[in-house]
Backbone as CSV, one residue per row, in Angstrom:
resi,resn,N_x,N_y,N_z,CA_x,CA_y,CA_z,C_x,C_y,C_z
1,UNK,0.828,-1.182,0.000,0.000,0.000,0.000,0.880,1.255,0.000
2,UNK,1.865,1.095,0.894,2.955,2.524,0.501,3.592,2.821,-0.513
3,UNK,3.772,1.370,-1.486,4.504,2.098,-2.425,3.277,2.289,-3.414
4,UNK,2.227,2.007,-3.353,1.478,2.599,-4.330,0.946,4.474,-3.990
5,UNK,1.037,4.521,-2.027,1.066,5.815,-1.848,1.977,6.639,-2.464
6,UNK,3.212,5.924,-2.467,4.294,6.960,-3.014,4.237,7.093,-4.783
7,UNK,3.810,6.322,-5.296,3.391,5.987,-6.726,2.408,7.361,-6.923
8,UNK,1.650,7.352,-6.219,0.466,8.357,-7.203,0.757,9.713,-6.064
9,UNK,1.735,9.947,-5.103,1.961,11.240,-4.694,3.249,11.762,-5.037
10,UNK,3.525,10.872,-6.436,4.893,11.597,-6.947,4.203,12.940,-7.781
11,UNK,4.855,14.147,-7.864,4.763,15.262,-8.326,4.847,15.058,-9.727
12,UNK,5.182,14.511,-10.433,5.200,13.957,-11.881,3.846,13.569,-12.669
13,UNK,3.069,12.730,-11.398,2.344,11.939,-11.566,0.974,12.906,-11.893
14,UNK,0.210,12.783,-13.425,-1.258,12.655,-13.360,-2.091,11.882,-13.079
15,UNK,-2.924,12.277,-12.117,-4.042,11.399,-11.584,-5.150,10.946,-12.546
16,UNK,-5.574,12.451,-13.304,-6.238,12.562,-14.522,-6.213,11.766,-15.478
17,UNK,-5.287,10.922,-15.727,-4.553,10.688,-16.611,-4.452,9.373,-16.530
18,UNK,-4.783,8.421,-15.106,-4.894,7.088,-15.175,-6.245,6.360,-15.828
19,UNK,-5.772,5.363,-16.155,-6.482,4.798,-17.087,-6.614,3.308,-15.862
20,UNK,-8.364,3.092,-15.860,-8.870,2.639,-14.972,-8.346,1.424,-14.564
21,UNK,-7.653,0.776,-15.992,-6.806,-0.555,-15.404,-6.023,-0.191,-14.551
22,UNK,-5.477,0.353,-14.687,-4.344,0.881,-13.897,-4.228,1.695,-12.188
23,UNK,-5.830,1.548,-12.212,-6.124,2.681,-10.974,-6.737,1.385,-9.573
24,UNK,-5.772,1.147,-8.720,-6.133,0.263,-7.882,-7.444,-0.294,-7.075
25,UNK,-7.953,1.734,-6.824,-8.769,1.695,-6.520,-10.641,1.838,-6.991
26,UNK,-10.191,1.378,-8.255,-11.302,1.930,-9.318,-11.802,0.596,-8.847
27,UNK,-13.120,0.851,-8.932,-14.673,-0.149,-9.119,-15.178,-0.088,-9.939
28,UNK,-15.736,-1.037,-11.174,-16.580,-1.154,-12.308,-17.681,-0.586,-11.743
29,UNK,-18.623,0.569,-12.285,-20.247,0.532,-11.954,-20.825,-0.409,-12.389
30,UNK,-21.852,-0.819,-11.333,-23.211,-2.031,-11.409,-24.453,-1.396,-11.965
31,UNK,-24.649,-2.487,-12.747,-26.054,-1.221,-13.363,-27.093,-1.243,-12.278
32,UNK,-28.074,0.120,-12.111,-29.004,0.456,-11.278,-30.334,0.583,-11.948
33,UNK,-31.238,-0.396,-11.469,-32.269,-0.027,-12.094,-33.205,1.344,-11.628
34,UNK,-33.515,2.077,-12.880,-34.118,3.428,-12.791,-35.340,3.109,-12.474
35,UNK,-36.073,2.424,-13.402,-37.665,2.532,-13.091,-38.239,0.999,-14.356
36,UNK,-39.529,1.334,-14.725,-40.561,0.380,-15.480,-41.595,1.136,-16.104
37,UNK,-41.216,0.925,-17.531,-41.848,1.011,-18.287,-43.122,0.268,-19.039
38,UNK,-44.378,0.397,-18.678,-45.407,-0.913,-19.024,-46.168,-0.466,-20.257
39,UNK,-45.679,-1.408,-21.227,-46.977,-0.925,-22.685,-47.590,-2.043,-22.922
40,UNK,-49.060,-1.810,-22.689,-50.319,-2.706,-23.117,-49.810,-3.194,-24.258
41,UNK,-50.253,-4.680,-24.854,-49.743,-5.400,-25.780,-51.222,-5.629,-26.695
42,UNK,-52.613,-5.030,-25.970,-53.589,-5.222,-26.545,-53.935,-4.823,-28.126
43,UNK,-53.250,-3.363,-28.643,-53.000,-2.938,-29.857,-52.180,-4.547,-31.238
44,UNK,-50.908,-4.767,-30.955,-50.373,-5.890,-31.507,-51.424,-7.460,-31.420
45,UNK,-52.578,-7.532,-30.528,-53.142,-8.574,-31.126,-54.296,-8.081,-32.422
46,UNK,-54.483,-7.096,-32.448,-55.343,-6.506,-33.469,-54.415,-5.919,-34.449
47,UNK,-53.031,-5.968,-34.635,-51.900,-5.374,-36.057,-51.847,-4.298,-35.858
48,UNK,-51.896,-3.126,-34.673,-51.431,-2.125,-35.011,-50.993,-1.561,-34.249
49,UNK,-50.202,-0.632,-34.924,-49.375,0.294,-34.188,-49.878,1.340,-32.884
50,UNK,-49.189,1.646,-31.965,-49.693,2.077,-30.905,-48.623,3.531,-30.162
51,UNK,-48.022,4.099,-31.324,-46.956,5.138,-30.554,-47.808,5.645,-29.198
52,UNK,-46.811,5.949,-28.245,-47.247,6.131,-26.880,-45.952,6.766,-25.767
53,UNK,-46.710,7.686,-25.259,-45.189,8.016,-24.010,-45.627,7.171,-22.893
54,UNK,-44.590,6.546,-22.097,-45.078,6.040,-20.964,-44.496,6.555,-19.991
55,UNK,-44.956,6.688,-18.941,-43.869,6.898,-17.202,-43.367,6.045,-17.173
56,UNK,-41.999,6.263,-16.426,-41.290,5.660,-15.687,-41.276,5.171,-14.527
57,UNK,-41.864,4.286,-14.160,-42.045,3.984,-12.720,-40.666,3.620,-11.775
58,UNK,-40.557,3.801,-10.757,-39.368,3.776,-10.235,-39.699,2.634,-8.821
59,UNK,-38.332,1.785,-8.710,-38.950,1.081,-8.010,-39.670,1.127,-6.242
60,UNK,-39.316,2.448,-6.355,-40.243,3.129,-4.933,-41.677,3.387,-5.232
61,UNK,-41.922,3.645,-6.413,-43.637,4.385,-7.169,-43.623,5.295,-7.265
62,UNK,-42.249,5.852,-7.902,-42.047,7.667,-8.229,-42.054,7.772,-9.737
63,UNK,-42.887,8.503,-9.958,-42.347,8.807,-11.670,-40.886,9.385,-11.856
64,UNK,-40.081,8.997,-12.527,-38.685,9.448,-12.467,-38.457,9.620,-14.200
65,UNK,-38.999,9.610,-15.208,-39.463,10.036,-16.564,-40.177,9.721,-17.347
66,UNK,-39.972,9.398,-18.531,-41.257,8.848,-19.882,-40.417,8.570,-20.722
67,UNK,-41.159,7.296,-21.269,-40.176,6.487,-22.470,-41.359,6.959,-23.453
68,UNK,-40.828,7.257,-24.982,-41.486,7.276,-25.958,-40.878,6.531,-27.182
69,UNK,-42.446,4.927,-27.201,-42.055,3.970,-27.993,-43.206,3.288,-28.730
70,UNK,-42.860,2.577,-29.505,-43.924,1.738,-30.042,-43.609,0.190,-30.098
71,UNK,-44.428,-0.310,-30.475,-44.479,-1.951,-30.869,-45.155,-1.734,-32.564
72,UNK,-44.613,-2.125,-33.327,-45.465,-2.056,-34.871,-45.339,-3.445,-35.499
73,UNK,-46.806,-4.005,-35.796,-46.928,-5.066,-36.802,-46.248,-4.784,-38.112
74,UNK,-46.141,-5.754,-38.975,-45.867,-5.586,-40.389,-45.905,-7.278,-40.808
75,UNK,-46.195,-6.922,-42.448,-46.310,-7.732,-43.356,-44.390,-8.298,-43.502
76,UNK,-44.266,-9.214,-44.102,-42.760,-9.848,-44.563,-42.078,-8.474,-45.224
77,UNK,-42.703,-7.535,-46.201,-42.238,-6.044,-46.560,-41.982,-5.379,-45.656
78,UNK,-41.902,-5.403,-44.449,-41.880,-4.541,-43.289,-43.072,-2.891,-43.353
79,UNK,-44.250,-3.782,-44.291,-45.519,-2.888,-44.129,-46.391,-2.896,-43.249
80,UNK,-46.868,-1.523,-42.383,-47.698,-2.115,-41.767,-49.002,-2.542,-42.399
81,UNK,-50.171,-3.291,-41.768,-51.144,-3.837,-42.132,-52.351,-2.949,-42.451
82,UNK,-52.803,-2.903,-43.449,-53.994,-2.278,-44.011,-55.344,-2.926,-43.144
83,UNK,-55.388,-4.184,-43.245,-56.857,-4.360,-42.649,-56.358,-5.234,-41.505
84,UNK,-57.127,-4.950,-39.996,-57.124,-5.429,-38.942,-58.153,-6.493,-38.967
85,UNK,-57.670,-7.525,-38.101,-58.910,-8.714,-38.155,-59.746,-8.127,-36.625
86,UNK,-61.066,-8.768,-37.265,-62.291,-8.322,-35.958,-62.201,-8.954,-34.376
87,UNK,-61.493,-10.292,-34.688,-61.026,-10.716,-33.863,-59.618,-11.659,-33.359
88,UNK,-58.894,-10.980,-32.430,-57.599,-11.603,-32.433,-57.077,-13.240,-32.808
89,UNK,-58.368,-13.995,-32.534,-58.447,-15.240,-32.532,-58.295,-15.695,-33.957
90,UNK,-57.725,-14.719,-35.060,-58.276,-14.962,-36.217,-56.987,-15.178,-36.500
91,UNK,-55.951,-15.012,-35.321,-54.661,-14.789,-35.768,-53.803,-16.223,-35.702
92,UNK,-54.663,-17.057,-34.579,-54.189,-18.099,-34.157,-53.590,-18.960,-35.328
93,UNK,-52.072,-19.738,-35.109,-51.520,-20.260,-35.893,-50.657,-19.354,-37.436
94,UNK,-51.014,-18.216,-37.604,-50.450,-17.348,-38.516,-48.808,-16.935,-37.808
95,UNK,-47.830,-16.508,-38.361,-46.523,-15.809,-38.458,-46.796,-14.587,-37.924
96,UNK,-46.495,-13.670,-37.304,-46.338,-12.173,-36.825,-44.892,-12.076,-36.619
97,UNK,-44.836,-10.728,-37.274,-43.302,-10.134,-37.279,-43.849,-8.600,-36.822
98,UNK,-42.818,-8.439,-35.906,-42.906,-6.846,-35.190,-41.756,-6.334,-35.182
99,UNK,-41.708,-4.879,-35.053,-40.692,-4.776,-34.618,-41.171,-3.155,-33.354
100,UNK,-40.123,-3.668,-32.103,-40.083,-2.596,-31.375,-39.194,-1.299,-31.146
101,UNK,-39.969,-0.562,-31.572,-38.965,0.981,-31.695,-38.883,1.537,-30.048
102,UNK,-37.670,2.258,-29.987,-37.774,2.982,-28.920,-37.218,3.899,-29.632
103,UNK,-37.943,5.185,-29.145,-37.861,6.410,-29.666,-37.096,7.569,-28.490
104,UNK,-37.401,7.802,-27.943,-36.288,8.725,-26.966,-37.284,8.701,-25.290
105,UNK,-36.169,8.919,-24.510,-36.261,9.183,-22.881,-36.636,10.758,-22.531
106,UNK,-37.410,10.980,-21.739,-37.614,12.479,-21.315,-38.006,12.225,-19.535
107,UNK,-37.858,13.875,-19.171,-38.015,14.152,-17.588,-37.146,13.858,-16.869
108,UNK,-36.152,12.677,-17.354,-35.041,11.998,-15.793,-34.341,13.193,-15.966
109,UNK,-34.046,13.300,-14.641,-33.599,14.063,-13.555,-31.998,13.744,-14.166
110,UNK,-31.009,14.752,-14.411,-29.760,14.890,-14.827,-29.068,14.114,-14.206
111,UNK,-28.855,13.694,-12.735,-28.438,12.442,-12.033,-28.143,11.465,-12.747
112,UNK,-29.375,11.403,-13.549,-29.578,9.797,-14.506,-29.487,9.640,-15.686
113,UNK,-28.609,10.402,-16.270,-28.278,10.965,-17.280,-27.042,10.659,-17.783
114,UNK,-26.275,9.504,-17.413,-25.055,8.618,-17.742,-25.114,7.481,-17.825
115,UNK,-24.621,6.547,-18.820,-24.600,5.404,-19.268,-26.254,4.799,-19.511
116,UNK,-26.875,5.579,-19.822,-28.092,4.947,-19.701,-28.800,3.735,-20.598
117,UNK,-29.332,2.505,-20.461,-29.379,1.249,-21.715,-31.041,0.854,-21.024
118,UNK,-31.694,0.694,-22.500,-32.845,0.558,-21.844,-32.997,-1.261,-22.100
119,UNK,-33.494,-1.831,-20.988,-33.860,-3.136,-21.471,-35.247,-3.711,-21.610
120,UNK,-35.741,-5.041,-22.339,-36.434,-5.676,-22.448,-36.913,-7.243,-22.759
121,UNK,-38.280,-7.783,-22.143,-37.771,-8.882,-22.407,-39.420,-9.430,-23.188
122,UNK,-38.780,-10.254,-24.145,-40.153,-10.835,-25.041,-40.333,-11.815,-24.362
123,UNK,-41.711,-12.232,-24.121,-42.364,-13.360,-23.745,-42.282,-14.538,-24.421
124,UNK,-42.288,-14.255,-25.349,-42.566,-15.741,-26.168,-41.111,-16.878,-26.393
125,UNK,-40.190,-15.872,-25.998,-39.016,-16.846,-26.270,-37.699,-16.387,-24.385
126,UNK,-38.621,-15.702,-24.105,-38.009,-15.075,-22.982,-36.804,-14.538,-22.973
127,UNK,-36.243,-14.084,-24.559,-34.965,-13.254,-24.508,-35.196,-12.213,-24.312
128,UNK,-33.409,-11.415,-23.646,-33.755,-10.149,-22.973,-33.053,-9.421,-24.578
129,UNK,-33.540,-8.028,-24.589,-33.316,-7.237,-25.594,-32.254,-5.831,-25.003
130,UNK,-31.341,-5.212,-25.724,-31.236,-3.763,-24.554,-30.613,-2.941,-26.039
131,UNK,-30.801,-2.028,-25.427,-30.326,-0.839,-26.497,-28.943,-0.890,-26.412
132,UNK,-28.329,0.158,-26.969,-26.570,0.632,-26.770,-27.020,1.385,-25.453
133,UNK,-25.695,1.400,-24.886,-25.283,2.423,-23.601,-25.082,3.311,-24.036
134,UNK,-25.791,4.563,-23.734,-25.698,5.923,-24.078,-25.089,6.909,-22.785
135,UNK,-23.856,7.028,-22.993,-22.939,7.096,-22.316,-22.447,9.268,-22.050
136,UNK,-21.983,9.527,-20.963,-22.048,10.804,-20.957,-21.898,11.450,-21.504
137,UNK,-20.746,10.970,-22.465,-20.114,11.641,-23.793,-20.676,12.217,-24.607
138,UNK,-22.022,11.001,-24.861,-23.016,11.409,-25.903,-23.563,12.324,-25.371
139,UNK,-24.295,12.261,-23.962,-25.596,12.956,-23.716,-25.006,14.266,-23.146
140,UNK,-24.131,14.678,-22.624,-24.008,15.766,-21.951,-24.508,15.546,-20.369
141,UNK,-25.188,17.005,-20.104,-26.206,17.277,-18.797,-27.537,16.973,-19.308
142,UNK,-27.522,17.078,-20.071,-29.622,17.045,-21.046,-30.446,15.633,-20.200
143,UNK,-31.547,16.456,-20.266,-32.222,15.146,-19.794,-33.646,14.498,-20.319
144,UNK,-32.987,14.673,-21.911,-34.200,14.366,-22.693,-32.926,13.388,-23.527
145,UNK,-33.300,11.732,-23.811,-32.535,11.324,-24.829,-32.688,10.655,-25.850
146,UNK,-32.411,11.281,-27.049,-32.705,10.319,-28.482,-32.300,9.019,-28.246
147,UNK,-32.819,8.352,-28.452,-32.877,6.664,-28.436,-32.688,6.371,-30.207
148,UNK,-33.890,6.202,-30.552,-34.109,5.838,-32.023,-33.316,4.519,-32.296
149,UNK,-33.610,3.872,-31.841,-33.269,2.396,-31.818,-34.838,1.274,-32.014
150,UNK,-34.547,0.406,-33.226,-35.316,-0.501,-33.228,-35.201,-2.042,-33.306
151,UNK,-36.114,-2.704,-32.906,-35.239,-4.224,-32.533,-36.556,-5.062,-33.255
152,UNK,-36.003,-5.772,-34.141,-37.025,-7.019,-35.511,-37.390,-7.767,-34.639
153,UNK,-38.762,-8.594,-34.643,-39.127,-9.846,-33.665,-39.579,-10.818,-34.689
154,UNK,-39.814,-12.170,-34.403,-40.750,-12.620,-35.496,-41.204,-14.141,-34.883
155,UNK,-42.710,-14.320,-34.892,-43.225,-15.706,-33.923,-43.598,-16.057,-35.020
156,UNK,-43.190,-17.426,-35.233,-43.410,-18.298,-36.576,-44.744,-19.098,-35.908
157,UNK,-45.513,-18.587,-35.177,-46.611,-19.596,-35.051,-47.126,-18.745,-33.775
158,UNK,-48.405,-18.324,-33.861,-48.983,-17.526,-33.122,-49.792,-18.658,-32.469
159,UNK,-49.835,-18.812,-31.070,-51.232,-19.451,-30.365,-51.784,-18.952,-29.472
160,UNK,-53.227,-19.689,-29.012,-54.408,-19.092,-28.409,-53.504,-18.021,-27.178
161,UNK,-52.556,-19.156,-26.140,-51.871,-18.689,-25.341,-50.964,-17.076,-25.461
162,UNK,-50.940,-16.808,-27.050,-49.984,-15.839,-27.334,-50.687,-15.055,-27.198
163,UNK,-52.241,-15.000,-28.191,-53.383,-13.846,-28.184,-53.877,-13.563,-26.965
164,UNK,-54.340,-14.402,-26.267,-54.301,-14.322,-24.750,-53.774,-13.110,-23.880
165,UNK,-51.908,-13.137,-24.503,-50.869,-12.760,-23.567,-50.944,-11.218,-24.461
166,UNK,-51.241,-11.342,-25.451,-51.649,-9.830,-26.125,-52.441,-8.897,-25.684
167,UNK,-53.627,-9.593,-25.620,-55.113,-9.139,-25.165,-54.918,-8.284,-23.879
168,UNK,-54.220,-9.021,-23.245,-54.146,-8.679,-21.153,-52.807,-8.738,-21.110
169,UNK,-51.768,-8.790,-21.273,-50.528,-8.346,-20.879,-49.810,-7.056,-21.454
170,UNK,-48.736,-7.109,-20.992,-47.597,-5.844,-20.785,-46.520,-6.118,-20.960
């Protein structure tokens, strides 16, 4: 421990200037979860699109900002769908391809305003999804952030259980 005292209280020495391997006492940050974002899935059993801001729920029950995103059906063209069926059940056994946009973060509090990655997880195959880390560099102090990130899905076989999880889930 002393000679690393004497190491970084040499007069030579930038502190600035260490590079984190190198810094004994550096700790990786753990990611912190901010809050929860919930979007009704009822729109996608009927094909359509649903742009929407949501709160941020925080895990105390504080609003701490708003995500603005969508979920959008489409055809194999990546079109969306002209005619909606009357009933979801109509879907059972058909292909659905989506894809989920996230469009940008607003309201968090400048605090929360570093490294920020939004995640998610699809039901149907239970993988988790996450954006890039949008990191201070990018964002500054601002506490509004372009996202514009979108992520392709595609269920080669829709069932009752899926429409179900459309109808009433999040």
């Amino acid at each position: 421990m002393k000679d690393l005292f004497d190491k970084f209280s040499n007069d030579d020495f930038d502190l600035f200037s260490l590079k984190k391997e190198d810094d004994p006492l550096y700790d990786e940050p753990k990611p912190t979860l901010l809050g929860y974002a919930i979007y009704k899935l009822e729109p996608v059993a009927y094909l359509i699109s649903n742009r929407t801001t949501l709160p941020i729920i925080s895990p105390t029950g504080n609003k701490v900002g708003e995500l603005d995103m969508d979920i959008i059906p489409h055809d194999d063209n990546g079109c969306e769908f002209d005619e909606v069926p009357e009933q979801p059940n109509e879907l059972i056994g058909q292909p659905l391809r989506y894809k989920v946009c996230l469009y940008k973060l607003s309201g968090l509090n400048e605090d929360f305003c570093s490294n920020i990655q939004i995640e998610y997880k699809i039901s149907a195959d239970n993988s988790v999804n996450r954006s890039k880390v949008y990191n201070e560099s990018e964002l500054g102090k601002q506490v509004e952030v372009e996202i514009n990130e979108t992520f392709e899905h595609y269920m080669d076989y829709l069932s009752e259980e899926d429409i179900e999880y459309f109808e009433k889930g999040a």
